[in-house]
N, CA and C atoms of all chains as a GROMACS GRO file, in nm:
protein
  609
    1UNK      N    1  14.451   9.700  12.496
    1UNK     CA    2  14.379   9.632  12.605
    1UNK      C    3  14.254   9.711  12.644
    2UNK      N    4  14.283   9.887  12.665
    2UNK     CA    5  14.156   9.944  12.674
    2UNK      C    6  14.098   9.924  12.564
    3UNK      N    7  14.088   9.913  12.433
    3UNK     CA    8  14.034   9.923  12.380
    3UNK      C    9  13.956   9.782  12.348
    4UNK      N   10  14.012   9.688  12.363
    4UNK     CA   11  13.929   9.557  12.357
    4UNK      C   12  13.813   9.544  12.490
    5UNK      N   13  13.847   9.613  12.559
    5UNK     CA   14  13.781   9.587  12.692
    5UNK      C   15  13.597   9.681  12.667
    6UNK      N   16  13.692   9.784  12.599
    6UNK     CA   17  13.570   9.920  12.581
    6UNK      C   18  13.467   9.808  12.485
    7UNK      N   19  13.525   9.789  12.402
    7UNK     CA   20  13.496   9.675  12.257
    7UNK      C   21  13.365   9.545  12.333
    8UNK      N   22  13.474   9.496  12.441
    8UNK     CA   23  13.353   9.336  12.494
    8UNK      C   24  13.277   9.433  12.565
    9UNK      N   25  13.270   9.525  12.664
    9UNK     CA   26  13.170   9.594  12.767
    9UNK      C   27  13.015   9.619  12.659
   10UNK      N   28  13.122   9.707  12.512
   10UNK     CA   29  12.977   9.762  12.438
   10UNK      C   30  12.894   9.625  12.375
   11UNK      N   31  12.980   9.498  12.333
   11UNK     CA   32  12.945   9.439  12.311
   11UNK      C   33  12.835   9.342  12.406
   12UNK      N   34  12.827   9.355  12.524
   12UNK     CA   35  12.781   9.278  12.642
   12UNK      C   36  12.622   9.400  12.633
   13UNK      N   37  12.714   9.572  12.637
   13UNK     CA   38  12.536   9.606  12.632
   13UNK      C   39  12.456   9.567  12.507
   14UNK      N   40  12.530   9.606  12.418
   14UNK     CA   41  12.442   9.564  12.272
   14UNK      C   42  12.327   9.415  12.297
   15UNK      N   43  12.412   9.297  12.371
   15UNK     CA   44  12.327   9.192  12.385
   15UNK      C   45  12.219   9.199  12.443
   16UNK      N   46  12.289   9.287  12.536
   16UNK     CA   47  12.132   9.320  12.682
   16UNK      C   48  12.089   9.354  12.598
   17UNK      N   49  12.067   9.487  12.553
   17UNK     CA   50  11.968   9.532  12.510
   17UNK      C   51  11.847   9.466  12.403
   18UNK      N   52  11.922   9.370  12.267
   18UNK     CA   53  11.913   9.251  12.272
   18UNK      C   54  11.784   9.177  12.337
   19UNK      N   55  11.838   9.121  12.410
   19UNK     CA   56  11.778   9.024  12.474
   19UNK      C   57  11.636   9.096  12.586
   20UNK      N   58  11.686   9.216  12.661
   20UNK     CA   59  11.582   9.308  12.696
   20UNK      C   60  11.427   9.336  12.623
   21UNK      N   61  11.414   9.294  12.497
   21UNK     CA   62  11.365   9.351  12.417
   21UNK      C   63  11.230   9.253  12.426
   22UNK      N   64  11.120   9.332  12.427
   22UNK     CA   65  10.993   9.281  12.459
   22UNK      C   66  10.881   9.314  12.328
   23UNK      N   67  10.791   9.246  12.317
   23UNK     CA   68  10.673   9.248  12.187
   23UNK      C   69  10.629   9.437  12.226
   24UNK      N   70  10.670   9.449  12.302
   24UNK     CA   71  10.570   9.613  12.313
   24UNK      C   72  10.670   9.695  12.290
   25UNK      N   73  10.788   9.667  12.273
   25UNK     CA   74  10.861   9.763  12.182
   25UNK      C   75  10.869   9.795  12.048
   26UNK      N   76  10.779   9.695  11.977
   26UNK     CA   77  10.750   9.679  11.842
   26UNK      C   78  10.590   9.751  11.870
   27UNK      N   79  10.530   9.788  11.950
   27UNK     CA   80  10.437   9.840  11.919
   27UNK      C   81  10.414   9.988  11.917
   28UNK      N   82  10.325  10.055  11.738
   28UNK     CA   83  10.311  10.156  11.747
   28UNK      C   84  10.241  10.247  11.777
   29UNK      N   85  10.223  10.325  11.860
   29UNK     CA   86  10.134  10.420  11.913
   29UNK      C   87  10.150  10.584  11.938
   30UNK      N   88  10.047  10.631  11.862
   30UNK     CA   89  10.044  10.784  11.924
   30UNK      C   90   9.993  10.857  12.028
   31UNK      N   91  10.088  10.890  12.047
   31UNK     CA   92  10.038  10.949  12.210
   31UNK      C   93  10.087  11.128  12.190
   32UNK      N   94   9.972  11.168  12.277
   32UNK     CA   95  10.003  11.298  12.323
   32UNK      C   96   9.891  11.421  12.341
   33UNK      N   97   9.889  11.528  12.346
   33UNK     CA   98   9.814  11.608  12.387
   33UNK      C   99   9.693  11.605  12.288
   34UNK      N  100   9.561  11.614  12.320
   34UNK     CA  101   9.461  11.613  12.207
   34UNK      C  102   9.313  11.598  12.265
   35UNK      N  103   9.213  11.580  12.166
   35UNK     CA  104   9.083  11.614  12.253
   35UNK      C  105   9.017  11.478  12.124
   36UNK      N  106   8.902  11.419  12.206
   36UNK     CA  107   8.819  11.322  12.158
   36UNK      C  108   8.664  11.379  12.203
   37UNK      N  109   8.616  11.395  12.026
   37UNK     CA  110   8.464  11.423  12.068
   37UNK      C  111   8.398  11.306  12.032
   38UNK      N  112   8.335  11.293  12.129
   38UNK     CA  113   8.201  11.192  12.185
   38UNK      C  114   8.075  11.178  12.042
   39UNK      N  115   8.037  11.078  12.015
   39UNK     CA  116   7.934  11.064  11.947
   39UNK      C  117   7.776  11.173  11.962
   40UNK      N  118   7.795  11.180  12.153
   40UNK     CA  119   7.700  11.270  12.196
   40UNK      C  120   7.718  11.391  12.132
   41UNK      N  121   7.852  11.457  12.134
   41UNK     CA  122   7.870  11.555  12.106
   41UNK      C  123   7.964  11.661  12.213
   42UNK      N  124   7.979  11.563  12.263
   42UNK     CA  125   8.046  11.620  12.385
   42UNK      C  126   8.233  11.646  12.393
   43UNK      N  127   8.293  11.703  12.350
   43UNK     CA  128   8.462  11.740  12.377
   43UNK      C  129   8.507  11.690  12.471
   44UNK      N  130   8.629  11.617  12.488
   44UNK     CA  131   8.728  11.551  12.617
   44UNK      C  132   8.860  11.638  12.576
   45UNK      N  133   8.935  11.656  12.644
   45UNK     CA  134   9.059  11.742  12.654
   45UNK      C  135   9.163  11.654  12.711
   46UNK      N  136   9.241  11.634  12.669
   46UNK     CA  137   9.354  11.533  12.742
   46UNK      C  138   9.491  11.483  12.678
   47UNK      N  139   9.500  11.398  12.732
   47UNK     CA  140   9.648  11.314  12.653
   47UNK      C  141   9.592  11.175  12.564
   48UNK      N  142   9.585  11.169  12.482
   48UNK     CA  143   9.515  11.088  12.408
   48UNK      C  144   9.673  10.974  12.335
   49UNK      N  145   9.597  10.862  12.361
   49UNK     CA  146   9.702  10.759  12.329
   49UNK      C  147   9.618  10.654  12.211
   50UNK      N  148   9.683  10.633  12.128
   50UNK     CA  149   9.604  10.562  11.984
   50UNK      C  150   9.700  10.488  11.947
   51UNK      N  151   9.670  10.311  11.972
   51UNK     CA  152   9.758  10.199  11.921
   51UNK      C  153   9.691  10.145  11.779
   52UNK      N  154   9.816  10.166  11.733
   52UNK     CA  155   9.798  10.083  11.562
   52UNK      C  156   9.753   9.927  11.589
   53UNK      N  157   9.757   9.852  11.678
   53UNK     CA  158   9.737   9.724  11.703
   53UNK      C  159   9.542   9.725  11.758
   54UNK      N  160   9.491   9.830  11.804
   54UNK     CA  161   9.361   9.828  11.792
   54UNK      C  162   9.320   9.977  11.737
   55UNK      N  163   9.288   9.968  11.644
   55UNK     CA  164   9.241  10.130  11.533
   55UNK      C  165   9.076  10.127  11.566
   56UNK      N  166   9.014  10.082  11.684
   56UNK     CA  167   8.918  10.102  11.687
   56UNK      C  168   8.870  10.100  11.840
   57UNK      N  169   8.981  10.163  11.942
   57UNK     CA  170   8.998  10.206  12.022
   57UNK      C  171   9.077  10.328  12.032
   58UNK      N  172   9.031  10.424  12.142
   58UNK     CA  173   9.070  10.562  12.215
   58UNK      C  174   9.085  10.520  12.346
   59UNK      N  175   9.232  10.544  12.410
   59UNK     CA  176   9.263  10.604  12.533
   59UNK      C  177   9.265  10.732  12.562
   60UNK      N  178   9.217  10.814  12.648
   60UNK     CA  179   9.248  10.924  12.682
   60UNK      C  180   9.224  10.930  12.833
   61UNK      N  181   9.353  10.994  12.874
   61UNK     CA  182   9.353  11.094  12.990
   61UNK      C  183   9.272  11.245  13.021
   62UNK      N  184   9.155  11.268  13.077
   62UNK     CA  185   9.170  11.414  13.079
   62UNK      C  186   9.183  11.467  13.157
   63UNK      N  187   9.191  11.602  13.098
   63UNK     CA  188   9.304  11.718  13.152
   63UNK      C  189   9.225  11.741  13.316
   64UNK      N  190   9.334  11.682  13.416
   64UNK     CA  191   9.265  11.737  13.572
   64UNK      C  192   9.264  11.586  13.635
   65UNK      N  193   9.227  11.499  13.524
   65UNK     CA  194   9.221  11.342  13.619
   65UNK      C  195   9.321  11.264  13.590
   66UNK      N  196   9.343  11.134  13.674
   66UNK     CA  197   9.439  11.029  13.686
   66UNK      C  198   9.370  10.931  13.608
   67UNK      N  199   9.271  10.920  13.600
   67UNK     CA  200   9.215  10.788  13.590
   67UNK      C  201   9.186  10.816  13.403
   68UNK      N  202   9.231  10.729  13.335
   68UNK     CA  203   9.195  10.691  13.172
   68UNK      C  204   9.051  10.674  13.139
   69UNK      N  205   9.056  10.706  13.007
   69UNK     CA  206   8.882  10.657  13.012
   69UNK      C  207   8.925  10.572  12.875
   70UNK      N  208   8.849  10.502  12.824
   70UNK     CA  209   8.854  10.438  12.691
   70UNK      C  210   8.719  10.430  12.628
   71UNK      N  211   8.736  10.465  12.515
   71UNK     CA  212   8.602  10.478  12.404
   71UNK      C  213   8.681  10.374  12.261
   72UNK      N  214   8.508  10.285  12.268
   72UNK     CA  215   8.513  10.212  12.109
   72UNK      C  216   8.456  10.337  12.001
   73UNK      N  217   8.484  10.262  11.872
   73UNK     CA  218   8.511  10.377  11.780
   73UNK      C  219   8.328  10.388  11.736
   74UNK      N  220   8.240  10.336  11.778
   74UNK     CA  221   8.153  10.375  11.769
   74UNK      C  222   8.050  10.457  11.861
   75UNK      N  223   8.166  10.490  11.976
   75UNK     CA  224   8.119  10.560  12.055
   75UNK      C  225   8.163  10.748  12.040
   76UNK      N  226   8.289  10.729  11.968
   76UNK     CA  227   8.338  10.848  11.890
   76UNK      C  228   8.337  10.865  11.748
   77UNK      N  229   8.320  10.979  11.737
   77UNK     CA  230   8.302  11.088  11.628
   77UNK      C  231   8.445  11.128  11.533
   78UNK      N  232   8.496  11.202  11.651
   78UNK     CA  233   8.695  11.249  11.623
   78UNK      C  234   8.753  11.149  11.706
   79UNK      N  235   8.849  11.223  11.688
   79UNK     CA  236   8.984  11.284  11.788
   79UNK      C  237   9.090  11.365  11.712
   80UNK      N  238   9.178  11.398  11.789
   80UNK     CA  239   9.314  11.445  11.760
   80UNK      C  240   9.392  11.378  11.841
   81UNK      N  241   9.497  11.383  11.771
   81UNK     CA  242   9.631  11.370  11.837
   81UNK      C  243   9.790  11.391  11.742
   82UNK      N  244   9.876  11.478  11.804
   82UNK     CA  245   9.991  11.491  11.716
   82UNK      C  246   9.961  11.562  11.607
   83UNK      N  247   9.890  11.654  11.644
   83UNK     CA  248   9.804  11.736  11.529
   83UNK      C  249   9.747  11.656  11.393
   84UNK      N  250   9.726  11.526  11.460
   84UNK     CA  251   9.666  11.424  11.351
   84UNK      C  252   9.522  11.441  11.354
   85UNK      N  253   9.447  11.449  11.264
   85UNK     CA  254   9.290  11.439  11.291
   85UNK      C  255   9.203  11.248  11.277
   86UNK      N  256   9.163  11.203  11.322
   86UNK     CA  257   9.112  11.085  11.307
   86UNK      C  258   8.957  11.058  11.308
   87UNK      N  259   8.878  11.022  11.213
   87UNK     CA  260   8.768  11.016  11.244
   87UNK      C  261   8.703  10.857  11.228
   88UNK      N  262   8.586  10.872  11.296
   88UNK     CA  263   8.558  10.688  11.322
   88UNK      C  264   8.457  10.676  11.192
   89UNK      N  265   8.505  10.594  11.095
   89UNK     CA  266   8.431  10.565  10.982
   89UNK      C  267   8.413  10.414  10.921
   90UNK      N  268   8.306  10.410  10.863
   90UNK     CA  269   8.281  10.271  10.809
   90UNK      C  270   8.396  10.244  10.666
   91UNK      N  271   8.439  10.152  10.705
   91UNK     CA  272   8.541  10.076  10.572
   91UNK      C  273   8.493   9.981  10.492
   92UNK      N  274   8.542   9.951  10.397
   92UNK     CA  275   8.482   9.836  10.299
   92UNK      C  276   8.600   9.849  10.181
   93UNK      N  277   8.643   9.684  10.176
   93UNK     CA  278   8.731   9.712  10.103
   93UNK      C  279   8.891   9.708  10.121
   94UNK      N  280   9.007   9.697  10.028
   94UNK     CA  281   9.091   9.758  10.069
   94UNK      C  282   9.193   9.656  10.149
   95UNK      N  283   9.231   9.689  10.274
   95UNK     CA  284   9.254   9.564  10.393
   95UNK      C  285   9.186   9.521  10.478
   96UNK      N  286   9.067   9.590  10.456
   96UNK     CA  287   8.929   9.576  10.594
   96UNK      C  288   8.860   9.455  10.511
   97UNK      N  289   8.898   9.332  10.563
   97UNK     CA  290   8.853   9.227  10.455
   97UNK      C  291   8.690   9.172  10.525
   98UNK      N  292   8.681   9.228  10.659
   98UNK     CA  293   8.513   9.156  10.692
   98UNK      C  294   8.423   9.256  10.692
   99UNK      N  295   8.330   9.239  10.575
   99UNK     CA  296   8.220   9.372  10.570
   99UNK      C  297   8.207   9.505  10.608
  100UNK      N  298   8.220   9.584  10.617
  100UNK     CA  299   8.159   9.708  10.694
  100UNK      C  300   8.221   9.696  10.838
  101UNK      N  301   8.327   9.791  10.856
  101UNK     CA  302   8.400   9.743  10.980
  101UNK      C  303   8.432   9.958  11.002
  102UNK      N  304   8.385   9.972  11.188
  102UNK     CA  305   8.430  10.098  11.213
  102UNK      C  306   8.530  10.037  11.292
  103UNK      N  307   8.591  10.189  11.224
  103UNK     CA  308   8.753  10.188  11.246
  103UNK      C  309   8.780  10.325  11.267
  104UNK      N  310   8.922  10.358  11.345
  104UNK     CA  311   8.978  10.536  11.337
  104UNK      C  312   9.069  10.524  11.211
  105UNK      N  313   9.018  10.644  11.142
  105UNK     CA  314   9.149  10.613  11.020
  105UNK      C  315   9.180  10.815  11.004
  106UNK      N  316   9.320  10.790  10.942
  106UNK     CA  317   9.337  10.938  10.958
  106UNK      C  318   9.301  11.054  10.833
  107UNK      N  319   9.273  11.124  10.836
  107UNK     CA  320   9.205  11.201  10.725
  107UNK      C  321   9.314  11.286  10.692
  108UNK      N  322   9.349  11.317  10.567
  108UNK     CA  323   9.451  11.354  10.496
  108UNK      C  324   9.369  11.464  10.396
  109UNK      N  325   9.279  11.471  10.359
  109UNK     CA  326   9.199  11.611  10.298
  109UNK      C  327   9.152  11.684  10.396
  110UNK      N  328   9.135  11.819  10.344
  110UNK     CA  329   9.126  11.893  10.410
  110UNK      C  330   8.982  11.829  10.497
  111UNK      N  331   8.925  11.875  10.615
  111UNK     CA  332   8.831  11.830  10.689
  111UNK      C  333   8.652  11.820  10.619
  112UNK      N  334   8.679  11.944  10.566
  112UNK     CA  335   8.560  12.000  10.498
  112UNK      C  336   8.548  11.947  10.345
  113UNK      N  337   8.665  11.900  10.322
  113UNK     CA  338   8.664  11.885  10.147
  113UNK      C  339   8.495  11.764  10.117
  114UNK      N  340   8.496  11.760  10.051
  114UNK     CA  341   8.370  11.707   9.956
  114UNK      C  342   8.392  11.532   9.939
  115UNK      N  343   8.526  11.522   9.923
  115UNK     CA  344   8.573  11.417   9.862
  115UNK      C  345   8.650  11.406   9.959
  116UNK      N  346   8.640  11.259  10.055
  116UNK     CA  347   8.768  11.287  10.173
  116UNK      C  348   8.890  11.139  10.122
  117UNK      N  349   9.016  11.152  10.167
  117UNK     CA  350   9.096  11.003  10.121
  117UNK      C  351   9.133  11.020  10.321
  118UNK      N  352   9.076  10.881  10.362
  118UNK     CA  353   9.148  10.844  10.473
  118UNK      C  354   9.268  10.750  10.494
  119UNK      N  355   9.354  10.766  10.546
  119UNK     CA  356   9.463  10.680  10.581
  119UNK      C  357   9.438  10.576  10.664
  120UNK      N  358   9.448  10.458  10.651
  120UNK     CA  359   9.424  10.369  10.779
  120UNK      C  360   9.520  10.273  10.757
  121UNK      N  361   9.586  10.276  10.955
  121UNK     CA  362   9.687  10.222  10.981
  121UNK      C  363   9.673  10.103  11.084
  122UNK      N  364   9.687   9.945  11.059
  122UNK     CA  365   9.684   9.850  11.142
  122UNK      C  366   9.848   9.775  11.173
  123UNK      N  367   9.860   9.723  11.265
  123UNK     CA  368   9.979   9.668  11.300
  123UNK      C  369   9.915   9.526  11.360
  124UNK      N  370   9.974   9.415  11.307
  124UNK     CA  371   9.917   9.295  11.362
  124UNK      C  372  10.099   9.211  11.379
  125UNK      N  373  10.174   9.183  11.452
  125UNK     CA  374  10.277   9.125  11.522
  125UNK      C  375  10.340   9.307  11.418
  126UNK      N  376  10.486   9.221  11.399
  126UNK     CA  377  10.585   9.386  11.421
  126UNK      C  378  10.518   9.377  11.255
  127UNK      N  379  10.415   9.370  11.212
  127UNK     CA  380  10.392   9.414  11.073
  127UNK      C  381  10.267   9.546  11.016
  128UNK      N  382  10.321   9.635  11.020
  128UNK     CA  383  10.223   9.766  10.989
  128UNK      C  384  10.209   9.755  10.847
  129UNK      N  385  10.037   9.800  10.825
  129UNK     CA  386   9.973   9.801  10.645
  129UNK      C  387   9.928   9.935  10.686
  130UNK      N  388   9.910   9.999  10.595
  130UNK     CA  389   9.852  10.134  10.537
  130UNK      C  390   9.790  10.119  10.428
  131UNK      N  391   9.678  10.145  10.430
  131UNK     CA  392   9.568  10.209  10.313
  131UNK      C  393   9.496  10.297  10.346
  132UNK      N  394   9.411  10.300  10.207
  132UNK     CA  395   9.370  10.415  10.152
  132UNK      C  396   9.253  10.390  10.139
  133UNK      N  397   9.117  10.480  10.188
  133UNK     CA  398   9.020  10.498  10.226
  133UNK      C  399   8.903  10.632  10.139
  134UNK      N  400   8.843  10.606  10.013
  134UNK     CA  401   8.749  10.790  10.008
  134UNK      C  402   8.603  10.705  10.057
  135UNK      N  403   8.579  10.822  10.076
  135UNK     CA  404   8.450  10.878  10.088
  135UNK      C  405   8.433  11.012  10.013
  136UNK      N  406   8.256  10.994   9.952
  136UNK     CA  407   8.245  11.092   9.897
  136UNK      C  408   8.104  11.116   9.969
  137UNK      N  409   8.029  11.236   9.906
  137UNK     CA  410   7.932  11.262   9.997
  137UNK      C  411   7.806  11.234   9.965
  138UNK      N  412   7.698  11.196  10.081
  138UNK     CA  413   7.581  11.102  10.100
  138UNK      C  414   7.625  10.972  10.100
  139UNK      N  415   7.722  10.894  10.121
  139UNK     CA  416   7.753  10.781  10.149
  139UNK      C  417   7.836  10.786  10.302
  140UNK      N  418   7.811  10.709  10.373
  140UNK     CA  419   7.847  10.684  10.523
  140UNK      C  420   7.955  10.645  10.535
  141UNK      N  421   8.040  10.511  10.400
  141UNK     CA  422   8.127  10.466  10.388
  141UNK      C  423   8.224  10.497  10.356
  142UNK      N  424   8.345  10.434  10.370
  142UNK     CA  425   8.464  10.495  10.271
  142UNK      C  426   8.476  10.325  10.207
  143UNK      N  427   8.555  10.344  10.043
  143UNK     CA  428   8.575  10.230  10.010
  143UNK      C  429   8.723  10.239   9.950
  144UNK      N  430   8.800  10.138   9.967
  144UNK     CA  431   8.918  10.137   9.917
  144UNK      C  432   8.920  10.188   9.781
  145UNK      N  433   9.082  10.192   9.764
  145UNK     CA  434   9.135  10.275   9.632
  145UNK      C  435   9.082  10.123   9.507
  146UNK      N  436   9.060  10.041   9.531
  146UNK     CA  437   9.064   9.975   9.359
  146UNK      C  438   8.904   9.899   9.390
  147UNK      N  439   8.789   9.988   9.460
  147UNK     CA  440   8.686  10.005   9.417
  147UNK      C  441   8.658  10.033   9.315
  148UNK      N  442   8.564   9.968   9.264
  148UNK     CA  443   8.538   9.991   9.077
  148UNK      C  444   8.473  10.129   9.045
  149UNK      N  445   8.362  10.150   9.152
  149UNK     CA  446   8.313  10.303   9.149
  149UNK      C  447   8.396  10.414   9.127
  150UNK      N  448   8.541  10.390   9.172
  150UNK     CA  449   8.640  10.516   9.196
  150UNK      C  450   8.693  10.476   9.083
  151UNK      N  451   8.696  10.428   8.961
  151UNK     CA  452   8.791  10.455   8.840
  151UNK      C  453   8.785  10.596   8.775
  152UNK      N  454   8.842  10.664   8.760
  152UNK     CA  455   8.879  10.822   8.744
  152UNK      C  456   8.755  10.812   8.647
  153UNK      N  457   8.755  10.711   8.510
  153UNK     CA  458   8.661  10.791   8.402
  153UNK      C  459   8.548  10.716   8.390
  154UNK      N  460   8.525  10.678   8.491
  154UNK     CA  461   8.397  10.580   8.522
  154UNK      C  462   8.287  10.677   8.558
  155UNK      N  463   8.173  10.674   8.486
  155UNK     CA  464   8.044  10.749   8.520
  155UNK      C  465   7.994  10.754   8.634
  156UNK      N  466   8.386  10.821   8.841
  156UNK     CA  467   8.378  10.923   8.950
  156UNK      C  468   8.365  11.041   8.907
  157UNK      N  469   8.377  11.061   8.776
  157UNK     CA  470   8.363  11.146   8.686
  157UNK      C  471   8.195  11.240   8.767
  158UNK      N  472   8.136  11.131   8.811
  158UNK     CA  473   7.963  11.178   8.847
  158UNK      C  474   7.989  11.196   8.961
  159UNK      N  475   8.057  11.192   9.050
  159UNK     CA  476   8.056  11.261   9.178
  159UNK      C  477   8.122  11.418   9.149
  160UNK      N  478   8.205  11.482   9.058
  160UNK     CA  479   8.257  11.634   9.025
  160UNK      C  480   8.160  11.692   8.899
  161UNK      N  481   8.073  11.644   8.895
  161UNK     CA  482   7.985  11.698   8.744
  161UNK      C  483   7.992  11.830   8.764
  162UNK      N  484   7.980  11.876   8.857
  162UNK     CA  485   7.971  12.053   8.909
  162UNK      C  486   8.117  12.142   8.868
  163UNK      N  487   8.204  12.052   8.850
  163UNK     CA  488   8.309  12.111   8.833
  163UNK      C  489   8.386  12.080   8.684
  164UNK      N  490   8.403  12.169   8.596
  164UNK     CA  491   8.405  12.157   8.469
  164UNK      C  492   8.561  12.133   8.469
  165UNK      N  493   8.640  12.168   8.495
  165UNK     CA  494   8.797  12.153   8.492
  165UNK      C  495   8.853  12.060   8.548
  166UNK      N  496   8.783  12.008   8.609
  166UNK     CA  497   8.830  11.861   8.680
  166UNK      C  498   8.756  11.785   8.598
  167UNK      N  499   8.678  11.803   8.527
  167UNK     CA  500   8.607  11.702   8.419
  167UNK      C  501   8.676  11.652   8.323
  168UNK      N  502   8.721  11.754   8.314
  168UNK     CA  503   8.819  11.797   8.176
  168UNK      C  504   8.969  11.689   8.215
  169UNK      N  505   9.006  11.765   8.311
  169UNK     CA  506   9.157  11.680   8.362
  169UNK      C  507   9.131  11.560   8.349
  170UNK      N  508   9.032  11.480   8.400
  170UNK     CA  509   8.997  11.316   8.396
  170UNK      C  510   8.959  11.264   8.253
  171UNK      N  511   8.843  11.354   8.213
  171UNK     CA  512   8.835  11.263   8.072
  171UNK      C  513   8.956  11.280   7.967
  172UNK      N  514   9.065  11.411   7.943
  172UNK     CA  515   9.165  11.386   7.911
  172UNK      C  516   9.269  11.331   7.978
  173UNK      N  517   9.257  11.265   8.075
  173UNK     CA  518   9.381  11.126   8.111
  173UNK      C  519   9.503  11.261   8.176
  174UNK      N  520   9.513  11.351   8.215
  174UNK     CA  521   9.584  11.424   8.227
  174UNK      C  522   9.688  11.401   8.388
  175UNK      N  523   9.809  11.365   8.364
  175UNK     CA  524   9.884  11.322   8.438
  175UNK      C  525   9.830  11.323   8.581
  176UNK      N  526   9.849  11.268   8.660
  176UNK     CA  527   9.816  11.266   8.820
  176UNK      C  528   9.657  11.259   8.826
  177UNK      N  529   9.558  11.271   8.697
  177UNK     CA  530   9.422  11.232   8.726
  177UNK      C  531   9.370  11.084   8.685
  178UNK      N  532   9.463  11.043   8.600
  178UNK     CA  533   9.447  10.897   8.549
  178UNK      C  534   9.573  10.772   8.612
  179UNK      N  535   9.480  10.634   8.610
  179UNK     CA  536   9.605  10.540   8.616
  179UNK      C  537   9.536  10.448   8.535
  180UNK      N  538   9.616  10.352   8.492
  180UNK     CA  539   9.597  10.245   8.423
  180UNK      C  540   9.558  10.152   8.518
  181UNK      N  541   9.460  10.019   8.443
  181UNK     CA  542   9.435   9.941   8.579
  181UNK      C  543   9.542   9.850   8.663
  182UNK      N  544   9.637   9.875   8.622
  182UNK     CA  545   9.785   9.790   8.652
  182UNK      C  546   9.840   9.895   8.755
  183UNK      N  547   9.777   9.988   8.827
  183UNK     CA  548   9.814  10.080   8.864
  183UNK      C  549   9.878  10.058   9.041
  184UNK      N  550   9.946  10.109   9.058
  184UNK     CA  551   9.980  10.034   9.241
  184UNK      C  552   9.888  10.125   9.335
  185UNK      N  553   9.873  10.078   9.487
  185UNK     CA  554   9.807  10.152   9.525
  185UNK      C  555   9.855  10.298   9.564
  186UNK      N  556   9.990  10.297   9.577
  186UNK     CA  557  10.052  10.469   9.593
  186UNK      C  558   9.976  10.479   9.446
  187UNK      N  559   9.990  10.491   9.355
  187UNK     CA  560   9.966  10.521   9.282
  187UNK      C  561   9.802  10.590   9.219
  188UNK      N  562   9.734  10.516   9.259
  188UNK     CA  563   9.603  10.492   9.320
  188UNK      C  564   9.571  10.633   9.411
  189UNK      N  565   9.652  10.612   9.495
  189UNK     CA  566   9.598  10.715   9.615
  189UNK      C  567   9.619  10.855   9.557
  190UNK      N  568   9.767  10.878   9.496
  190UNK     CA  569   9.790  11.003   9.464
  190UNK      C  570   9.714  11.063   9.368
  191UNK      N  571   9.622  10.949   9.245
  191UNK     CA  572   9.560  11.038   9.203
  191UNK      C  573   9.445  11.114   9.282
  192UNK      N  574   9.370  11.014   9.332
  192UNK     CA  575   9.212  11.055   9.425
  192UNK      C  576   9.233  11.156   9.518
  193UNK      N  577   9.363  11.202   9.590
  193UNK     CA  578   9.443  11.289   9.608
  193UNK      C  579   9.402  11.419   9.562
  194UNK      N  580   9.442  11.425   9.428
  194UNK     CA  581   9.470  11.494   9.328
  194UNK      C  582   9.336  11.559   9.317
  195UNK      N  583   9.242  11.451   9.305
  195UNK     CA  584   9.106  11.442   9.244
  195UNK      C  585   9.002  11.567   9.359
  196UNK      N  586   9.056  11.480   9.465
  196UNK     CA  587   8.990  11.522   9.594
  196UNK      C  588   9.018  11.676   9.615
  197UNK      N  589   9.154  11.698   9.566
  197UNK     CA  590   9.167  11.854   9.638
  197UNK      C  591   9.147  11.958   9.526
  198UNK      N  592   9.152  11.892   9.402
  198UNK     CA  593   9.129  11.976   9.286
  198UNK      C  594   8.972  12.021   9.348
  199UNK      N  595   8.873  11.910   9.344
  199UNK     CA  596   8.746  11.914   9.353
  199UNK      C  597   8.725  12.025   9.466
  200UNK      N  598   8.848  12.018   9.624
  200UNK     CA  599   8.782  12.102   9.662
  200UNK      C  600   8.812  12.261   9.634
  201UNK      N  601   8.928  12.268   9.597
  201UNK     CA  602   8.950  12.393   9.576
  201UNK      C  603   8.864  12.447   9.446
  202UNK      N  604   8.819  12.320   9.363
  202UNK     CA  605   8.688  12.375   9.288
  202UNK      C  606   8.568  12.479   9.355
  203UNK      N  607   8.526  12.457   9.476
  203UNK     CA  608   8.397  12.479   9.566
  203UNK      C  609   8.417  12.543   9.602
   0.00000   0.00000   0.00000
């Protein structure tokens, strides 16, 4: 008897929880301590929050105020967050299917390397894509991986 | 892409001999894809 009882109770939360369940629990975002530099050139220090559902927006808190600020990605340069580095770059290609689109995507070579591969992550309903992004240098752009330019033995 | 590492003779080498993790076929997936340019990218920099 206890044990059927324990049995319908968990079963009653399982539903709640269930049924509790809202579109923003499917949404992914990084949040946490980190700094966003400004196009100006200028450093922010704060709690920086970055939703996969807009990759071309920055929230940040900084350090001392209440009040959020938000930057489009052409107003920033970096950021960090989660010891992630992100920088705002032109795409083409790939999943970025309308022309020349800035976006935050995450950089996975070293910062300085020559040859960079960015990660870029979108979430559109509970469905997350990831690709793959280089840039090489004197070009502004990054272009997806099955760009014809990037074939390994291509001149 | 071979002309973006011209400076670097051993990564020349790895690509025009097809040498595992520098080549894919064009049937290639995009993990697949990525890990080489990967490859490409950090060889190149630890070339510099």
């Amino acid at each position: 008897m206890k044990t059927t009882l324990t049995a319908m109770l968990l079963g009653f939360a399982i539903s709640m929880t269930t049924f509790s369940q809202t579109n923003d629990d499917f949404i992914i975002r990084y949040s946490g301590n980190g700094s966003v530099v400004l196009a100006s050139g200028e450093t922010i220090h704060g709690k920086v929050d970055f939703v996969l559902q807009t990759p071309s927006r920055i929230t940040i808190i900084p350090e001392g105020q209440e009040k959020s600020a938000k930057y489009k990605s052409d107003e920033v340069k970096a950021f960090t967050v989660d010891n992630k580095q992100y920088f705002a770059i032109k795409m083409k290609g790939g999943d970025v299917s309308i022309g020349n689109t800035t976006s935050f995507a995450q950089i996975i070579t070293p910062v300085d390397a020559k040859i960079k591969v960015f990660l870029f992550e979108n979430q559109q309903a509970v469905l997350v894509t990831k690709s793959y992004y280089i840039s090489i240098p004197g070009d502004e752009t990054a272009y997806g991986l099955t760009d014809t330019r990037f074939t390994p033995l291509k001149k | 892409m071979t002309s973006y590492v011209q400076d670097c003779a051993s990564l020349i080498n790895k690509i025009s001999n097809k040498e595992k993790g520098f080549w894919f076929p064009i049937t290639a997936t995009d993990d697949m894809r990525k890990d080489v340019f990967l490859n490409i990218a950090m060889s190149y920099y630890e070339c510099n």
